[in-house]
N, C-alpha and C positions, 0 to 999 in steps of 0.2 A: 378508634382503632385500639386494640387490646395492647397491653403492654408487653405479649408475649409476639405479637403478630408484627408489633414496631421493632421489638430487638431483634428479630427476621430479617426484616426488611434494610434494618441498619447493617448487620451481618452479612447478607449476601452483598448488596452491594459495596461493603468495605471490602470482600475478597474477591468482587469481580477482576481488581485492577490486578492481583496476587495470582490466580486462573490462569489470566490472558496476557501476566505480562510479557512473555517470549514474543507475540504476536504485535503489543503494546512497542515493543521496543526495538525491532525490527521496521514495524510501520513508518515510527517517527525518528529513525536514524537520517542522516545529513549522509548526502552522498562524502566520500575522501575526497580528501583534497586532490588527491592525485587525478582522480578520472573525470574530474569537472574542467570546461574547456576553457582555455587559457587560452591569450594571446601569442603565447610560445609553443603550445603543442599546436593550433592551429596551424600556425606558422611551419611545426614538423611535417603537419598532415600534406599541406598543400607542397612542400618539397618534397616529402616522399613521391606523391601522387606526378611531381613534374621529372620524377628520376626514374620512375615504375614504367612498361611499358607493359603494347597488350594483344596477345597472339590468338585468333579463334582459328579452332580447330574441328574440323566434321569427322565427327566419329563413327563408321560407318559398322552397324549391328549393335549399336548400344538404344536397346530398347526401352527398357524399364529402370525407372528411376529409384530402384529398391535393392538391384543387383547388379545391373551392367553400371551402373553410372559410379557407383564407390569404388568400385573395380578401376576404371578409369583414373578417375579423382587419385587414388592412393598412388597408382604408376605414376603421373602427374605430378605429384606434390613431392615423388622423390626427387626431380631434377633440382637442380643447382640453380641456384637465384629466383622460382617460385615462390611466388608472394599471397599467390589467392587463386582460387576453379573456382569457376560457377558457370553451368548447368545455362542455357539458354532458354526464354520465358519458354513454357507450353503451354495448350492446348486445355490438357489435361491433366490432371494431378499423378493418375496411376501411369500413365504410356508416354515415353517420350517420343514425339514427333517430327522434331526441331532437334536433331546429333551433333548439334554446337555447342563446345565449351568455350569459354569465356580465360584465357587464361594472363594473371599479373604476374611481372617477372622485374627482376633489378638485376641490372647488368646485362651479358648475355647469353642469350638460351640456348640450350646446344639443340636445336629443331628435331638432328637428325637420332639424337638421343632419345629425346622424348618421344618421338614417332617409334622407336624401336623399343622404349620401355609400353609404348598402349597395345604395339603388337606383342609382345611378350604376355599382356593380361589378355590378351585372344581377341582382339579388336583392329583395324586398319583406321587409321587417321590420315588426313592432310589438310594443311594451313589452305583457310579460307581467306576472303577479304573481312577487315573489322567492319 
């Protein structure tokens, strides 16, 4: 190998690590301390989750998961003591078939609220069984 072909080859790979260090050093970061599970946040999860409670709702005209359902979700997420919406499994990616949300709440939910905030976004709701 030529001596001009080796200081190349030494070159590029001395500044591959210089290139890609962004990539280099993101890859091999350590999650924080914080978000790694602990016996104490475990500990939060499972009492939040036995303090949470949980209301499904059929949402009657909420077809598409692109525009009727966020519409939803936002009336929803205004009430007082919501925790979490989710959308009940479908079928299909594009059409929703199944007009059941999934709704977590702490404390308690004013029902007749919330049914008055989904009519308000142009939809009719009522509490189903879980």
């Amino acid at each position: 190998m030529s001596a001009k072909l080796r200081l190349f080859c030494l070159l590029a790979l001395s500044a591959s690590p210089i290139v890609f260090q962004g990539c280099e050093q993101s890859c091999n970061q350590s999650l924080p301390s914080s978000s790694a599970a602990t016996p104490s946040s475990l500990d939060s999860d499972a009492q939040e989750s036995a303090e949470s409670k949980l209301v499904s709702l059929k949402i009657e005209g909420m077809t598409c998961p692109s525009g009727c359902y966020p519409s939803v979700k936002s009336a929803i997420a205004k009430q007082k003591g919501v925790l979490d919406i989710e959308l009940a499994p479908q079928k299909e990616a594009d059409v929703i078939d199944n007009p059941i949300v999934f709704v977590k709440y702490k404390g308690k939910l004013d029902l007749e609220s919330t049914l008055k905030a989904i009519s308000r976004a142009g939809f009719e709701a009522q509490e189903v069984p879980n």
